[in-house]
C-alpha positions in Angstrom: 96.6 111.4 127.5 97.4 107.8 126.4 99.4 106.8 123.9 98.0 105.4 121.0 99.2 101.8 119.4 99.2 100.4 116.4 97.7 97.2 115.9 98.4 94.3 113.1 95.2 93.1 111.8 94.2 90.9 108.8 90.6 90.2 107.2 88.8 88.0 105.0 87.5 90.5 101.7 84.9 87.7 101.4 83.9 87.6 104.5 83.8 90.8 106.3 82.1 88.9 109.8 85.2 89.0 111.1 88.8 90.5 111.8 91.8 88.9 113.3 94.1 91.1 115.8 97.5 90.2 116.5 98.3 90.1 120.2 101.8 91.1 120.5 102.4 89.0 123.2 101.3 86.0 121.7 101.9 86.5 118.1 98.7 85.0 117.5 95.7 86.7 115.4 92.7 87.5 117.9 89.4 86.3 116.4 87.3 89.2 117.1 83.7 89.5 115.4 82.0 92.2 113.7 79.7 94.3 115.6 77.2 94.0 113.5 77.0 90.6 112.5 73.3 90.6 110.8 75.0 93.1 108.2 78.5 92.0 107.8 77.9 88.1 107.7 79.1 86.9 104.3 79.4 90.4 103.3 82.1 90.7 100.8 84.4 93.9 101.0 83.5 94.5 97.1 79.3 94.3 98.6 80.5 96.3 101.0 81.9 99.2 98.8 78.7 99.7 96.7 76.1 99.7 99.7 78.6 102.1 101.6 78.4 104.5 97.7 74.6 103.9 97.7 74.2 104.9 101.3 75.9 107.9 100.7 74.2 108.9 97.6 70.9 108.3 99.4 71.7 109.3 103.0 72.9 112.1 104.8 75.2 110.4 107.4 76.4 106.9 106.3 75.7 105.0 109.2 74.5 101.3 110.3 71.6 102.1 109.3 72.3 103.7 106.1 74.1 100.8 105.6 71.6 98.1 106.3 68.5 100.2 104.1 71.0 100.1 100.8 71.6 96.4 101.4 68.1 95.9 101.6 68.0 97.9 98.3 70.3 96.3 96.4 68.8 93.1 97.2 65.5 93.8 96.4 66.8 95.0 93.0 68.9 91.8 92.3 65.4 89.7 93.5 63.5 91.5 91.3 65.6 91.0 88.4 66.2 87.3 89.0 62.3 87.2 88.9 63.0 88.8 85.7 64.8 86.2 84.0 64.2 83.4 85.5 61.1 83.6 82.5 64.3 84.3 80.2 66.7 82.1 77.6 69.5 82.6 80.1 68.1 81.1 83.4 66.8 78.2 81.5 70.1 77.6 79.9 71.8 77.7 83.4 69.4 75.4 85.1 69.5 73.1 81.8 73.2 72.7 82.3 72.9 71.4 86.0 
């Protein structure tokens, strides 16, 4: 059996598209991108947590596309309540201002 290593990485939390692995020959951070990049581009870790708690409230198995249905979800809800207010005081206060 082979022996496992341990590998450095780093990450953006605003920007979970990618992850950057240290080479230890180098010492320089890898680029690598997300497999997924449909889901994951500018997909921040905090987005990330409550589609990953809504796909497991609403799924079985939290998989990709688990994953990808709640994001579609919360989206839907945050468009439909946009919608919402944009006939409100509050979005015509914001778009006043700029």
């Amino acid at each position: 059996m082979r022996e496992r290593e341990k590998a450095t990485i780093k990450y953006d939390p605003t920007d979970l598209s990618t992850i950057y692995v240290l080479d230890p020959n180098s010492h320089q951070f890898i680029v690598v991108p997300a497999m997924n990049q449909k889901y994951t581009q500018g997909l921040t870790l905090w987005q990330h947590k409550v589609i990953k708690n809504l796909a497991a409230i609403e799924s079985k198995r939290v998989d990709i596309i688990a994953l990808a249905l709640a994001k579609q979800k919360i989206q839907e809800i945050v468009e439909r309540e946009w919608q919402k207010s944009s006939k409100g005081k509050t979005r015509k206060l914001i778009t006043k201002n700029y």
